[in-house]
C-alpha positions as CSV (number, residue, x, y, z in Angstrom):
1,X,78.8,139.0,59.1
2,X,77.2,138.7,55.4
3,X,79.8,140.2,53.9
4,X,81.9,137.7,55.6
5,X,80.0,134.7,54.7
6,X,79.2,136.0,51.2
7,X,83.1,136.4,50.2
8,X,83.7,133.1,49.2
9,X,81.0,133.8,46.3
10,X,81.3,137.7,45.8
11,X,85.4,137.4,46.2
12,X,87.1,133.9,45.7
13,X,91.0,135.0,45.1
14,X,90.6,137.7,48.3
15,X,88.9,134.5,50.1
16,X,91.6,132.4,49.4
17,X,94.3,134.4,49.7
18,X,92.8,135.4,53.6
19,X,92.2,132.1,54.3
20,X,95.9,130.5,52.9
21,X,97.4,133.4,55.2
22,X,95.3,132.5,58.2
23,X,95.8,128.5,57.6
24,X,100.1,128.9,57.7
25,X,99.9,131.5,60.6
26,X,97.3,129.2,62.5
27,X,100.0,126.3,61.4
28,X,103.2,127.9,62.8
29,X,101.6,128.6,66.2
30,X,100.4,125.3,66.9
31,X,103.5,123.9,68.5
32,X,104.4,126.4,71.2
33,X,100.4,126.9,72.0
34,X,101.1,123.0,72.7
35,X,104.3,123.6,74.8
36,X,102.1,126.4,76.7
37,X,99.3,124.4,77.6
38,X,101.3,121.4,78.4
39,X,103.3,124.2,80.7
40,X,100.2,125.4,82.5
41,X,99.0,122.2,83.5
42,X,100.2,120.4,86.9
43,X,102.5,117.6,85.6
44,X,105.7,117.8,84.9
45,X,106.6,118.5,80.9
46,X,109.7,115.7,80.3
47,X,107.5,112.9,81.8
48,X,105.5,110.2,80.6
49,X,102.0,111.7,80.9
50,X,103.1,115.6,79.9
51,X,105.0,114.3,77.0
52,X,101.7,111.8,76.1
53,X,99.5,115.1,76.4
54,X,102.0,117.0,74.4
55,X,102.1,114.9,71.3
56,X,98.0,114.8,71.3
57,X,97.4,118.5,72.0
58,X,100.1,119.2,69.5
59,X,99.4,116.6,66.5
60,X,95.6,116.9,66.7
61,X,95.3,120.6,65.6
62,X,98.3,119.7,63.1
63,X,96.8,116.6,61.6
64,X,93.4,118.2,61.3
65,X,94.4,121.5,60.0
66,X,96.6,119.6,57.4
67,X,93.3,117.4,56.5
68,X,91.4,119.9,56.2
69,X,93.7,122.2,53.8
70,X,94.6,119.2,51.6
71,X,90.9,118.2,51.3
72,X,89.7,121.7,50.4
73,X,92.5,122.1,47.7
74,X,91.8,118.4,46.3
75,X,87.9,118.9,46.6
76,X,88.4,121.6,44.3
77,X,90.4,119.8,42.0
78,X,88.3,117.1,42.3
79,X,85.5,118.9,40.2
80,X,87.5,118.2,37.4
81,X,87.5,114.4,37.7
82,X,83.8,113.3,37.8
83,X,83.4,109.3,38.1
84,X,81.9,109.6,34.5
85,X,84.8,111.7,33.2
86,X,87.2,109.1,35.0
87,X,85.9,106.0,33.5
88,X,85.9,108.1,29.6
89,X,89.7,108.2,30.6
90,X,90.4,104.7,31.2
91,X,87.9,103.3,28.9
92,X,90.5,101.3,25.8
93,X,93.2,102.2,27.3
94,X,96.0,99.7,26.6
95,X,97.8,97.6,28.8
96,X,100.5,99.7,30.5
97,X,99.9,102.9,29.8
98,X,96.3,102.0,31.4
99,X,97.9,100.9,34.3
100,X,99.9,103.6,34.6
101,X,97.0,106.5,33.9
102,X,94.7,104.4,36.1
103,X,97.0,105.3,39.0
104,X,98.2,108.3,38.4
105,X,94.6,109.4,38.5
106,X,94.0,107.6,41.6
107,X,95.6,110.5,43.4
108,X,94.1,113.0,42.9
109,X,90.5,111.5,42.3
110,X,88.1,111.6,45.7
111,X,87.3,107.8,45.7
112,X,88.4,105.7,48.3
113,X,87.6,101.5,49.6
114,X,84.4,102.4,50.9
115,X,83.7,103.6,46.8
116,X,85.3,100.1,45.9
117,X,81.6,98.5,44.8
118,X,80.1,101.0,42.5
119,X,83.6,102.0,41.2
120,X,84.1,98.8,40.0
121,X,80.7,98.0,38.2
122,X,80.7,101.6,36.6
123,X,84.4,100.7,35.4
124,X,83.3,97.5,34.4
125,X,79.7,98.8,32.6
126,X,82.7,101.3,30.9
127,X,84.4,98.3,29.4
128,X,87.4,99.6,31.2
129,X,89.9,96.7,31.4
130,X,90.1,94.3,34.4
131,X,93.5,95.3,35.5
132,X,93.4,99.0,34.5
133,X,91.0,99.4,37.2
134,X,92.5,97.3,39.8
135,X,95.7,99.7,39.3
136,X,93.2,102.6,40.1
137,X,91.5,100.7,43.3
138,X,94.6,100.4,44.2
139,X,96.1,103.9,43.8
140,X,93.0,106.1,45.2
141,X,93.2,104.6,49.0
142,X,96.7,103.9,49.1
143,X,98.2,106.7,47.5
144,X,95.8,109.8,47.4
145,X,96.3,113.2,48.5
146,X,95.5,112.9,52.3
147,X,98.6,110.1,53.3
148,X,100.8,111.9,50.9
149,X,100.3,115.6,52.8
150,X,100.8,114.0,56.4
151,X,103.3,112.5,55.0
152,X,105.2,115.4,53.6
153,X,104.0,117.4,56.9
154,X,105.0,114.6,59.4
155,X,108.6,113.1,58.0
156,X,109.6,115.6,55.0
157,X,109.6,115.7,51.0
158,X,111.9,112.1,50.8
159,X,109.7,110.2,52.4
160,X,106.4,111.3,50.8
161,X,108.4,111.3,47.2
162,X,109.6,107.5,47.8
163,X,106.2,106.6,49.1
164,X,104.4,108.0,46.0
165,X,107.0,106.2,44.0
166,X,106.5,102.7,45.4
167,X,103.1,103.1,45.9
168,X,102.0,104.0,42.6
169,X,104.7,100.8,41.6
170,X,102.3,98.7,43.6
171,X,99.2,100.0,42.1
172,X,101.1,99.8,38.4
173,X,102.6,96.7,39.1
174,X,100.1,94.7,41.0
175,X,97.0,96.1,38.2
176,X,99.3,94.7,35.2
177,X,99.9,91.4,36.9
178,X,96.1,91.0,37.3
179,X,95.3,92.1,34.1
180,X,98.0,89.3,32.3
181,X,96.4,86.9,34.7
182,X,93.1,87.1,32.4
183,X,90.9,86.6,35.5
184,X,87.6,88.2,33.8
185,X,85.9,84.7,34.5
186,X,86.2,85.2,38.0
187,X,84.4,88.4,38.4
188,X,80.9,87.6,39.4
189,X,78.4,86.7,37.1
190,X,75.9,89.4,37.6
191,X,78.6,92.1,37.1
192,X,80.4,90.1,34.1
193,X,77.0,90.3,32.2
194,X,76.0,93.5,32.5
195,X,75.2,95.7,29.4
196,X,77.9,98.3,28.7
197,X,77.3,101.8,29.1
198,X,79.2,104.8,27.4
199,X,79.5,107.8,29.5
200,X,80.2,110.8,27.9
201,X,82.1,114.3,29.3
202,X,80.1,117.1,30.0
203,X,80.5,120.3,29.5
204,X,82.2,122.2,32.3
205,X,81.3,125.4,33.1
206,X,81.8,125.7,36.8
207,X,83.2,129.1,38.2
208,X,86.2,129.7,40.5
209,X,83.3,130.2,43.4
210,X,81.9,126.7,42.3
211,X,85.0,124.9,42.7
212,X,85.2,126.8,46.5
213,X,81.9,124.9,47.2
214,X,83.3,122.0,45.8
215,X,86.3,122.3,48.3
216,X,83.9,123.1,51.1
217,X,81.5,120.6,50.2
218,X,84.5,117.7,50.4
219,X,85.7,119.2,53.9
220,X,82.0,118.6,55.3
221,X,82.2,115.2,54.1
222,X,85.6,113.4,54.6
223,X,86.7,115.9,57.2
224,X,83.8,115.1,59.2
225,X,83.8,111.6,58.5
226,X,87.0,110.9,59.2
227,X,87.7,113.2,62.2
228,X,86.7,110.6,65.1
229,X,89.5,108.0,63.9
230,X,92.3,111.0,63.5
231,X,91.2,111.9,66.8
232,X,91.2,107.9,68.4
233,X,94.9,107.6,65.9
234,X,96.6,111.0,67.6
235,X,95.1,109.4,71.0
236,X,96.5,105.6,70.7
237,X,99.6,107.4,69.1
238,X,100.1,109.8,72.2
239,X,100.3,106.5,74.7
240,X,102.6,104.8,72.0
241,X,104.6,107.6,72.2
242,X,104.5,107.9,76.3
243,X,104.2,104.7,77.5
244,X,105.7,102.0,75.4
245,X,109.4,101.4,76.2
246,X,111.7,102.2,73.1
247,X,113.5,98.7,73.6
248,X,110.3,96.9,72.9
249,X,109.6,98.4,69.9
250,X,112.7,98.9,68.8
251,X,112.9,94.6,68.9
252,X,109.2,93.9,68.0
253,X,109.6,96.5,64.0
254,X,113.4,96.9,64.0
255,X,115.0,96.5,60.7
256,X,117.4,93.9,62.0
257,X,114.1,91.5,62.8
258,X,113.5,89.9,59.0
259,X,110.2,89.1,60.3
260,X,108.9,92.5,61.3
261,X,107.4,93.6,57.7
262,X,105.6,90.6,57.2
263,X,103.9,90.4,60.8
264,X,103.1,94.3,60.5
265,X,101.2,93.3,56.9
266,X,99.1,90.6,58.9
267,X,98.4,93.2,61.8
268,X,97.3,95.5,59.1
269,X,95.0,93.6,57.0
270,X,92.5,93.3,59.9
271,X,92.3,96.9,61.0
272,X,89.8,99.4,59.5
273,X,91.6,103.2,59.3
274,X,92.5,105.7,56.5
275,X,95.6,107.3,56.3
276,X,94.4,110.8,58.4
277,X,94.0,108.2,61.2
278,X,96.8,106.0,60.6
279,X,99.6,108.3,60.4
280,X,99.8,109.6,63.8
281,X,100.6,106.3,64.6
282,X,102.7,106.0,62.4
283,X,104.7,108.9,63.7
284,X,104.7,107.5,67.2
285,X,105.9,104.3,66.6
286,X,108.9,105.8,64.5
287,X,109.6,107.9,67.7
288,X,109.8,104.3,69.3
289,X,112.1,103.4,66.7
290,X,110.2,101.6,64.6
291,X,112.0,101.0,61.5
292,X,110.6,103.3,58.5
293,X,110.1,100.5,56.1
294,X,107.9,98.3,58.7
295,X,105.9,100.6,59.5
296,X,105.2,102.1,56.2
297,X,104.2,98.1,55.0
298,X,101.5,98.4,58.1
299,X,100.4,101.3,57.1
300,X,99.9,100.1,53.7
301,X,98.4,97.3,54.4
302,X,96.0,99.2,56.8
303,X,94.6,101.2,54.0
304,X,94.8,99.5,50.7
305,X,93.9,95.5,51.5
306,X,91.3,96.2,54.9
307,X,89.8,93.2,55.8
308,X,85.7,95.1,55.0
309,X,86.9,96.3,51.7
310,X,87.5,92.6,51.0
311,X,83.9,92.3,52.7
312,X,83.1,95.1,50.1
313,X,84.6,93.2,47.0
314,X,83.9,90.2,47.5
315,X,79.8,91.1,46.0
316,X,81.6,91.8,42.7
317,X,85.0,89.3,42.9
318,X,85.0,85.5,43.0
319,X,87.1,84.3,46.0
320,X,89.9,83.3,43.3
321,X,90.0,87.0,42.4
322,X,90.0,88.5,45.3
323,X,92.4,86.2,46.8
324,X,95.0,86.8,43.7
325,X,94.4,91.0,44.6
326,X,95.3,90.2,48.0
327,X,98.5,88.5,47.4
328,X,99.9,90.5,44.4
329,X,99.3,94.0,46.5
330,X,100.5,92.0,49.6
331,X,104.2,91.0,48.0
332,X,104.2,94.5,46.6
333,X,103.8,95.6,49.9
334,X,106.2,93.2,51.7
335,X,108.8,95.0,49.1
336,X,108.1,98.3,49.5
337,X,108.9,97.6,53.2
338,X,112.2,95.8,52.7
339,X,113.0,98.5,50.4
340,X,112.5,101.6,52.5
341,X,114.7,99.6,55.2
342,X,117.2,98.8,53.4
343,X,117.6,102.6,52.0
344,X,116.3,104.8,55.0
């Protein structure tokens, strides 16, 4: 049992080579373990409730084995992007290509809305500009590493490629508007004048077992904080998916009603979920015939403009401020739904 627990340290490439192998056999044997259990309980398997306890004994082990891979791999690539080493990149960046390297390295950086507060006063004390870092508060909820694997594991390679593409648009998009806008005045006045700080890189020396405690280190945190709402998002998903008549939904987020992005953004805003507990909804309202682009606009809307990371914000952001954020990442939102219906 040492040697076992030792191997991550003594033997990283046989550890992860063991433990890759294991994940994708674990992976492919998921569904008919589902179709098993579902056949060894006393209901029948094409009904309402058997196909309701099918899609949550099948999607929970899925969703949570996909978490947890994609987190370990981005935890260890995460020890390459400290906050300081973040902020060294952005800091006099131009217009534009800021924007664009802001978001780009919102994916694959571990910060999320809950982060939103000190992100933005250490980008700000940086002397990053104001709409360089909105492009990256944008991109690292909206866009990060999590939604885009359940994305690619749930609906295929086409719809996580055009969802990176219009969500780092957005985050590009809606950071460069903010940043013409010249809304500096409006960031509060405690954060505006506080002295700016200059961190530097330092040197890197970590080992290939260092960056495997890294990975397990992020899979103790976000897998184990986020694990309650995948499990409470595969479980409203399963009754979506069992109970609610196909007609219903079909009328209520059907590309045909013009109406249906827009009222899935308003849902959205209100709700508190990240995309691990999202996306099983996601997939059941699809399965409902949901139209892609609708949904996609709620699930946006869910994770990048929350109503408690505007509760966040709002100690750093004049109302003005935060109100413009909300309506330039809206629209982009309300587009990238129209789009994806129009094209999917």
């Amino acid at each position: 049992m040492n040697a076992i627990l030792a191997l991550p340290r003594l033997r990283p490439r046989a550890f992860i080579a063991t433990t890759v192998a294991l994940w994708f056999a674990t992976y492919l044997a998921l569904s008919p373990l589902a179709d098993a259990l579902v056949g060894a309980l006393p209901v029948a398997p094409k009904s309402r409730l058997g196909e309701t306890i099918r899609f949550f004994l099948y999607d929970t082990p899925k969703v949570l084995l996909l978490l947890t891979g994609v987190v370990m791999v981005m935890g260890m690539v995460n020890s390459y992007f400290t906050p300081e080493q973040t902020r060294v990149m952005l800091a006099g960046r131009a217009e534009g290509v800021g924007n664009v390297m802001a978001a780009l390295l919102g994916i694959v950086t571990p910060f999320c809305s809950c982060s939103a507060v000190p992100l933005f006063i250490g980008f700000v004390q940086a002397g990053v500009p104001l709409g360089i870092t909105f492009s990256f508060l944008i991109s690292a909820p909206m866009v990060n590493e999590v939604a885009l694997t359940l994305l690619f594991g749930l609906f295929g390679f086409k719809v996580a490629a055009l969802y990176l593409g219009l969500g780092l648009s957005i985050a590009i998009v809606s950071g460069w508007v903010i940043g013409r806008a010249r809304m500096e005045a409006h960031l509060e006045d405690w954060v505006r004048n506080m002295p700016k700080a200059h961190a530097a890189v330092g040197d890197d020396r970590l080992t290939l077992a260092d960056r495997l405690e890294a990975g397990f280190a992020s899979v103790r945190e976000i897998v184990g904080k986020v694990w309650p709402y995948v499990v409470v998002g595969i479980a409203l998903g399963a009754l979506i998916h069992g109970y609610v008549p196909e007609a219903f939904m079909a009328k209520l987020m059907g590309r045909d009603a013009w109406w249906s992005v827009p009222l899935s953004v308003l849902i959205g805003v209100p709700m508190y979920a990240n995309a691990a507990g999202i996306i099983p909804i996601v997939e059941a309202l699809l399965s409902k015939g949901a139209a892609l682009g609708t949904v996609l606009a709620f699930m946006m809307s869910v994770i990048a403009l929350s109503l408690p990371e505007m509760i966040i914000l709002r100690k750093v952001l004049k109302p003005r401020l935060i109100a413009t954020f909300v309506g330039v990442v809206a629209g982009g939102i309300l587009i990238v739904g129209y789009v994806f219906n129009a094209v999917l």
